[in-house]
N, C-alpha and C positions, 0 to 999 in steps of 0.2 A: 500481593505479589511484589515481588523486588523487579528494579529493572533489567537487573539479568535476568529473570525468569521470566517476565514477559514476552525481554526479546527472543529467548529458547524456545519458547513456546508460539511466537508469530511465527520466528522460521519453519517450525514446524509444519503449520498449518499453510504457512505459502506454498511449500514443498510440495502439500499434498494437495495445492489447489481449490482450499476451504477457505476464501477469503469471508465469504458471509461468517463463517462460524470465528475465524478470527475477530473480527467485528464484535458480533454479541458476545463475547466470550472476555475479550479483554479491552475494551474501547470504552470511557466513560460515556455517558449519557446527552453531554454537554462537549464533545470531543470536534474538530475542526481538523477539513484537510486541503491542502493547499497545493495546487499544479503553479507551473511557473508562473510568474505575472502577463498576463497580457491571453491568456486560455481564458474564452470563454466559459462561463459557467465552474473555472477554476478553482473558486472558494467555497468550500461547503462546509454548513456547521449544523450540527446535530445525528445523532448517528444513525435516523430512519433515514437520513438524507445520505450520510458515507455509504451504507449497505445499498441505497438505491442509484449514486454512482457508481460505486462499484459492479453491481448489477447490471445497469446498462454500459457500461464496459465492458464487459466478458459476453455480451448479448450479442450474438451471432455469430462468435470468434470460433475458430478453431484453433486449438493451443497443439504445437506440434512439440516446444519444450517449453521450460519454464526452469531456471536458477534463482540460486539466492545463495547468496556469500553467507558467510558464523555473522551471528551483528559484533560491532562494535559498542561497548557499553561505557557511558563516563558520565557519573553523576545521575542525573532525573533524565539524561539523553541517551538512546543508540542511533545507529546506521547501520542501515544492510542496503547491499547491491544487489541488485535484482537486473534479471534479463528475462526479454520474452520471445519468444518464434512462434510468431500468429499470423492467418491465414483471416482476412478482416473481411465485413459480410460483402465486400465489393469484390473479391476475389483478390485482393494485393497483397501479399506475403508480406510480413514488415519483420526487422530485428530492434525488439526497441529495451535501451539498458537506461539504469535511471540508481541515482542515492534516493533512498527515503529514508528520510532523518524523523525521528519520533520522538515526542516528549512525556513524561511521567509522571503523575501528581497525581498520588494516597493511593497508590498501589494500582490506575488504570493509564492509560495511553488516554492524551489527552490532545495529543496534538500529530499530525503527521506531514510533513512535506516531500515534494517528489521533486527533484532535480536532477534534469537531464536537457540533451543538447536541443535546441527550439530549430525546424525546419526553415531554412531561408537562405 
């Protein structure tokens, strides 16, 4: 896949709330994903590992919406914005908006980072 059509096709499946199928569907093997510096357990690499944080991140949520902007595509890179309205398993409502910038290499999503504002 080109990196437009991967990114057409993430948004896609973010839209619909398939991030696991996102994952196995177009994430290399060997892929790495990255929350700000200073997150615990922040760095994750290999993609049993992306699907199982991903996993326990959506673990107990309730999603009231979910966005995601067209990506942006330039070279082996995109970005989309994404926003969420979740109901977290504590009972706290949160809005949380974030870039996740993604990188491309031989047709799979090899890399993804999330930036977005740190509580404090």
């Amino acid at each position: 896949m080109t990196t437009q059509q991967l990114a057409d096709r993430l948004v896609e499946l973010c839209r619909q709330q398939q991030s696991t199928q996102a994952y196995r569907e177009l994430f290399a093997q060997n892929a790495s994903s990255h929350e700000m510096p200073g997150v615990p357990g922040g760095d994750v690499f290999g993609l049993d590992h992306l699907i199982a944080k991903s996993e326990a991140y959506d673990e107990g949520m309730t999603v009231h919406a979910l966005t995601c902007t067209e990506p942006l595509v330039y070279e082996n890179y995109f970005t989309v914005g994404m926003g969420i309205d979740v109901t977290r398993a504590d009972g706290n409502r949160v809005q949380e908006h974030e870039m996740c910038v993604y990188r491309v290499h031989n047709g799979q999503i090899v890399e993804e980072r999330f930036i977005y504002e740190m509580p404090g």
